[in-house]
C-alpha positions in Angstrom: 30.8 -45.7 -46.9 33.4 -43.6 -45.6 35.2 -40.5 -47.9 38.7 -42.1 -47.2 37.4 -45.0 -48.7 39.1 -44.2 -52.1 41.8 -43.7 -50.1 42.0 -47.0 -48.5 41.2 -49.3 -52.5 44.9 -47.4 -53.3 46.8 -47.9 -50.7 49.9 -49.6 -51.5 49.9 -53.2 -50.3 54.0 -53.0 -49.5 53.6 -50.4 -46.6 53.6 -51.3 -43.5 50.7 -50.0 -42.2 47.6 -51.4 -43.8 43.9 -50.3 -43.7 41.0 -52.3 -42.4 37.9 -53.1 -42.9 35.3 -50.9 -40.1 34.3 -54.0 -37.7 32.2 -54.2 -34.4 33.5 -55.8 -31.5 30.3 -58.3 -31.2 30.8 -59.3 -34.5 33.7 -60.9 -34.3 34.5 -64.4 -34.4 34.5 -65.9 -31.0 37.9 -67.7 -30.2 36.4 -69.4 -26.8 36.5 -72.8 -28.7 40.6 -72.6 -29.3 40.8 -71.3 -25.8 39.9 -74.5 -24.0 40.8 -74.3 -20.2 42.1 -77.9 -21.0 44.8 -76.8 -23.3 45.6 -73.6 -21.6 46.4 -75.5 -18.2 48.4 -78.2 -20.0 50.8 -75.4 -21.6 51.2 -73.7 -18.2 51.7 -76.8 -16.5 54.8 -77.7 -18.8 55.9 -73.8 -18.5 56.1 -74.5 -14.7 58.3 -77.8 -14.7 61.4 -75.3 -17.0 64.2 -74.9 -15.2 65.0 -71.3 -14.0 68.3 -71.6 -12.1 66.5 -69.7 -9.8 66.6 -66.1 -11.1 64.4 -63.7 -10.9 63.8 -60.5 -12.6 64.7 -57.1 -10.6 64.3 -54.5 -12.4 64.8 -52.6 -15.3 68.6 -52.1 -16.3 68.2 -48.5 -16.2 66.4 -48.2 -13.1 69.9 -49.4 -10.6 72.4 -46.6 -11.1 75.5 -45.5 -9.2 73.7 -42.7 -7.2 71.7 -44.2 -4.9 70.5 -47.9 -3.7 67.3 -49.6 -5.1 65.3 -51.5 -3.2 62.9 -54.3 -3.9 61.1 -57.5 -2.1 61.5 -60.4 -4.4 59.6 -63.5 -2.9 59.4 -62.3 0.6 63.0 -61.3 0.9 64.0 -57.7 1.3 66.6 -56.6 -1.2 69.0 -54.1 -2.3 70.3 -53.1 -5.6 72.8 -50.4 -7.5 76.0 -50.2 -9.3 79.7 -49.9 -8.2 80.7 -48.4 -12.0 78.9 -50.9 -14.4 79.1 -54.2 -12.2 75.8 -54.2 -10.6 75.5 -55.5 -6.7 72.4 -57.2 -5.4 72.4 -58.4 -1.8 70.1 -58.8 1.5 68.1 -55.1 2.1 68.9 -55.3 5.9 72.0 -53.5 7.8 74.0 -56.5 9.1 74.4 -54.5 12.4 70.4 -53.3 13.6 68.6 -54.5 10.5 68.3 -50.8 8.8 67.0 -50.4 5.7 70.0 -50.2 2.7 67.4 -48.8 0.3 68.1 -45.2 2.2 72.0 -45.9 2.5 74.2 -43.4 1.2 76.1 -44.8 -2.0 79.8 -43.5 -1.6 82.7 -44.6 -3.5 80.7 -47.9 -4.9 79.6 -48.9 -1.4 76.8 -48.3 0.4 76.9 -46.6 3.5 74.3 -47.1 6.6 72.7 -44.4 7.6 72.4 -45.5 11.3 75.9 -46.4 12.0 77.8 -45.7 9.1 78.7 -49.4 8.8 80.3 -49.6 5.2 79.4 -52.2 2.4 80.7 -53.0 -1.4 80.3 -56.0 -3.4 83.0 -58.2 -1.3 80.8 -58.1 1.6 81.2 -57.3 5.3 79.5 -58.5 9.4 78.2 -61.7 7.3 76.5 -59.7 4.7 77.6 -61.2 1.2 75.6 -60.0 -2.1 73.6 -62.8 -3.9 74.3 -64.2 -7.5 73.0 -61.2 -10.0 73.2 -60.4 -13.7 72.4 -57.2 -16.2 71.4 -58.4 -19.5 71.5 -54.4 -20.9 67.8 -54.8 -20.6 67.0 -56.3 -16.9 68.6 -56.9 -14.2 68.5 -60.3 -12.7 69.0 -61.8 -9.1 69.4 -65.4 -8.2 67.7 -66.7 -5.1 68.7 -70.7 -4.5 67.4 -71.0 -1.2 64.0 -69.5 -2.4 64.0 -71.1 -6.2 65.3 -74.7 -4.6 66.4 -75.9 -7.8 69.5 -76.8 -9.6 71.5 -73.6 -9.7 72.9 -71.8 -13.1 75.3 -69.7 -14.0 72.8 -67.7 -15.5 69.3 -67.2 -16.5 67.5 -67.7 -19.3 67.2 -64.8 -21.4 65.4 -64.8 -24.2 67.2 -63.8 -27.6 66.8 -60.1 -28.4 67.4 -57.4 -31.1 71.3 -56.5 -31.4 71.7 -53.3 -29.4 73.1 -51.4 -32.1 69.5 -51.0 -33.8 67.2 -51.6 -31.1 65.4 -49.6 -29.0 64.2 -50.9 -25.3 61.6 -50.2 -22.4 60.2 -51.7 -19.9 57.2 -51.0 -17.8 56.4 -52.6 -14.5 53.0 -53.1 -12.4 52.1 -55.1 -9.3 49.0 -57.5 -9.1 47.1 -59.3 -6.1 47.7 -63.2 -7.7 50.5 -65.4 -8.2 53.4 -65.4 -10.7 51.1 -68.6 -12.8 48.4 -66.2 -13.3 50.2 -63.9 -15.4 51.9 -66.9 -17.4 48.6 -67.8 -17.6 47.4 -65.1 -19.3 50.0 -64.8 -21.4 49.4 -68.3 -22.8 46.0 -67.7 -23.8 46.1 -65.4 -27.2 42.9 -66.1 -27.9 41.5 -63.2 -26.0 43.5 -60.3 -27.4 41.5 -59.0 -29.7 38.0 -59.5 -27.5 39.6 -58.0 -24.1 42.1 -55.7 -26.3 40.2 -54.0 -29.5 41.7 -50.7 -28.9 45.3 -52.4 -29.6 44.2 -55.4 -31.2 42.4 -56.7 -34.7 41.8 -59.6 -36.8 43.4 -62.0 -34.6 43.9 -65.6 -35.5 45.8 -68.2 -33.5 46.9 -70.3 -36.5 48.8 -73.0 -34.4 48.1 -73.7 -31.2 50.7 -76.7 -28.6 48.9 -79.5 -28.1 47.8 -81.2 -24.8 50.1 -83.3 -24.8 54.1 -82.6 -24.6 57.0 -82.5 -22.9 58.4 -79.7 -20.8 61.8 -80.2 -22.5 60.0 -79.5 -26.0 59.3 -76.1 -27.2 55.3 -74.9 -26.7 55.0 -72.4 -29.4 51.9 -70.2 -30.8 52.0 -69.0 -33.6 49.3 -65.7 -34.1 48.3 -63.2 -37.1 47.2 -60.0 -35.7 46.9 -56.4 -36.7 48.3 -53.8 -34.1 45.7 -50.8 -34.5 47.8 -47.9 -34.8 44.7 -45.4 -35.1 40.9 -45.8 -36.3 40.9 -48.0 -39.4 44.8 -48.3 -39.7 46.7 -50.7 -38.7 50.1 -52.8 -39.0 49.8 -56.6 -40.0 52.3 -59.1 -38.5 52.7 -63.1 -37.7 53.9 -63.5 -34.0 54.9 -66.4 -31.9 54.0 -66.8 -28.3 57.0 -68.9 -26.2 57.5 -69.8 -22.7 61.1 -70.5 -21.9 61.3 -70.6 -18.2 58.5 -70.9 -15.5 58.2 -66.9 -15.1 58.5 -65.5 -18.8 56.3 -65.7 -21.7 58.0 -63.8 -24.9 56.4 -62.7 -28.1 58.4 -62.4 -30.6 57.3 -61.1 -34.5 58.4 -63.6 -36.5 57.2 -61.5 -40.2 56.1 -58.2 -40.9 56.9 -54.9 -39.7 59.8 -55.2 -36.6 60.7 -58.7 -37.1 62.5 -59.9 -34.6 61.1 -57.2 -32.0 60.3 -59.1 -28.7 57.9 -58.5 -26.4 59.3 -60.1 -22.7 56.9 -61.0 -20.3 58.4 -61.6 -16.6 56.8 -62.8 -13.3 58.4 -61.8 -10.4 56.8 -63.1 -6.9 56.7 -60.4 -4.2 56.0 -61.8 -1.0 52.8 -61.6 0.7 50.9 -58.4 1.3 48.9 -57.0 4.3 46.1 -58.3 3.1 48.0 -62.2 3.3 47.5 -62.3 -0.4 50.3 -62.8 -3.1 52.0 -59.5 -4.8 53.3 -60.0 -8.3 55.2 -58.0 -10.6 54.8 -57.7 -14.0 57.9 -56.4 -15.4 57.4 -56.3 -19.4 60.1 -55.2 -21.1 59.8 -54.2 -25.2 62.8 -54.5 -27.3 62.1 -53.3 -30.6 63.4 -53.0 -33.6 63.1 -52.8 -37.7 65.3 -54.6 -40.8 64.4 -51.0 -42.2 67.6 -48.4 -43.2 68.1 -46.1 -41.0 66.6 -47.6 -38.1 68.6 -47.3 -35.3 69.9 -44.1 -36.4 66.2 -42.7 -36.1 65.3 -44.3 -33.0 68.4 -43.4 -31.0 67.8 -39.9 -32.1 63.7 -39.8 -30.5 64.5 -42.8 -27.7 64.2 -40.4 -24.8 60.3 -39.6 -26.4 59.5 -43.5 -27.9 60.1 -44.8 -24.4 57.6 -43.2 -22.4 55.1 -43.9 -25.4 56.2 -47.3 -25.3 55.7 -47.8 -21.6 52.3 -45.9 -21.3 51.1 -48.6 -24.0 52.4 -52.0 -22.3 51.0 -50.4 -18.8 47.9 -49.7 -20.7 47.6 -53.6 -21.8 48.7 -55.3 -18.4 46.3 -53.2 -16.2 43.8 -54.7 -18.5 45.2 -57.8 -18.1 45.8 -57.8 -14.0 41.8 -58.2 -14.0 42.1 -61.3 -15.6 45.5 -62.6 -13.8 43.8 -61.3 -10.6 40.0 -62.8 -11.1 42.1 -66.1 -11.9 43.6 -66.0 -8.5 40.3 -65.1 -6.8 39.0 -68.0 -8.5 41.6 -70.6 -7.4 41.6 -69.0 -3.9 37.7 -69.3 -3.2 37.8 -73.5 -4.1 41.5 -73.8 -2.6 42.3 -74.3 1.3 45.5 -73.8 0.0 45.1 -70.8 -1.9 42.3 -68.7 0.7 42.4 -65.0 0.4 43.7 -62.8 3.3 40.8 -61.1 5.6 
């Protein structure tokens, strides 16, 4: 028995925050029953056959400014990013002239400026270098790629519905992983194992609808998932979530009651090109919009954003570099039985 026990048998049952009962990891009921392979490949499979319009996630909103250029290789192809005022420009990372790199141009005047020759660039283009499609969602910053995606093109991508700006309160965190854009969907369809491979984030976790194996990739795979967020030792904030893929390279949670409704949790895949090793590269770009029905919200959170975001970042790094081990033993997996797939030497 502990001494806040007392504590604890008073707490108000309309805060937020909730106490819990002390647990042990190996006593918890296992969820390898609802996580049947089966299933789990029949979601992703659907995921995979969405239409994307062929866009792909960049970068964080913030991280492309007007000072200098921001460079990136998004499936293989080198590119360059940064602002001309707020339109954002996104275009091939190579000097039309002798192929220098445009991520160490100068940025005068909204155009960059080569550092070789001095050969000048804005968003019109010049010497057969035109930017691609792009689009800033306040959030991230998207590129589309048609001759990479090869499907029908859109005007633009599919962005998952988010908090109003007014009140919300946004980061986004970003890590690269030796697998393919599938395994991270992959993980990200498979709730099941939060609270096993998670316990220092997450607690009485119960996936209390679950897709089906069957479906159509025009329909709407949803989970739908009671957890506890641990916030420290035996306390805790209670929530129902659902778990959505709308397009091959996102997965979004979104917290459909409880404390932050309506706060989303995005999920991106973006494929990097192949690596040294001749293995895949994948970014995980996970951006957290959050935000609270609660007065004085946004009032309070623009006033501490420049502290929450770090905080918020540290925590969703802290989750994914978990989860690369399973994205990335996936891959290893698939690679080892797959001609296809073998891993670089």
């Amino acid at each position: 028995m502990s001494v806040l026990d007392p504590l604890y048998r008073r707490w108000p049952a309309t805060w937020p925050v909730q106490p819990m009962d002390p647990d042990r990891w190996a006593a918890q009921a296992p969820t390898y029953r609802g996580a049947r392979p089966e299933l789990i490949n029949a979601i992703l499979d659907r995921s995979q056959r969405r239409p994307s319009g062929n866009w792909y996630v960049v970068a964080a909103s913030r991280d492309i400014g007007t000072e200098r250029p921001f460079g990136i290789t998004v499936a293989d192809v080198e590119l360059v990013a940064w602002r001309d005022g707020d339109q954002v420009i996104v275009g091939p990372g190579a000097c039309p002239h002798l192929g220098a790199p445009m991520s160490l141009a100068a940025v005068d005047c909204g155009a960059l400026i080569c550092r070789w020759h001095g050969l000048r660039i804005d968003a019109a283009g010049a010497y057969g270098w035109k930017p691609f499609p792009s689009h800033d969602d306040g959030v991230l910053v998207w590129v589309r790629l048609d001759h990479v995606g090869g499907e029908t093109p859109t005007e633009l991508p599919v962005v998952p519905e988010r908090p109003t700006a007014e009140s919300r309160i946004a980061a986004v965190a970003t890590l690269v992983g030796v697998c393919e854009p599938d395994d991270i969907v992959a993980n990200r369809l498979d709730p099941w194992h939060g609270a096993w491979f998670h316990p220092y984030s997450f607690a009485r976790l119960e996936v209390v609808e679950a897709p089906s194996t069957h479906g159509s990739p025009d329909g709407e795979d949803r989970f739908l998932v009671d957890v506890t967020f641990r916030v420290a030792g035996r306390i805790g904030v209670p929530v129902r979530a659902e778990f959505t893929s709308p397009e091959p390279r996102t997965v979004v949670m979104r917290i459909v009651s409880g404390e932050g409704v309506g706060s989303v949790v995005e999920t991106h895949a973006t494929p990097r090109g192949t690596g040294p090793d001749g293995r895949p590269r994948t970014a995980i770009v996970e951006a957290v919009v959050a935000d609270s029905p609660r007065p004085g919200f946004g009032i309070a959170t623009r006033r501490v954003a420049a502290a929450l975001r770090p905080l918020m970042q540290r925590t969703a790094t802290r989750l994914w570099r978990d989860d690369l081990d399973y994205a990335e033993r996936r891959y290893q997996l698939r690679a080892a039985t797959s001609p296809g797939h073998a891993p670089g030497r």
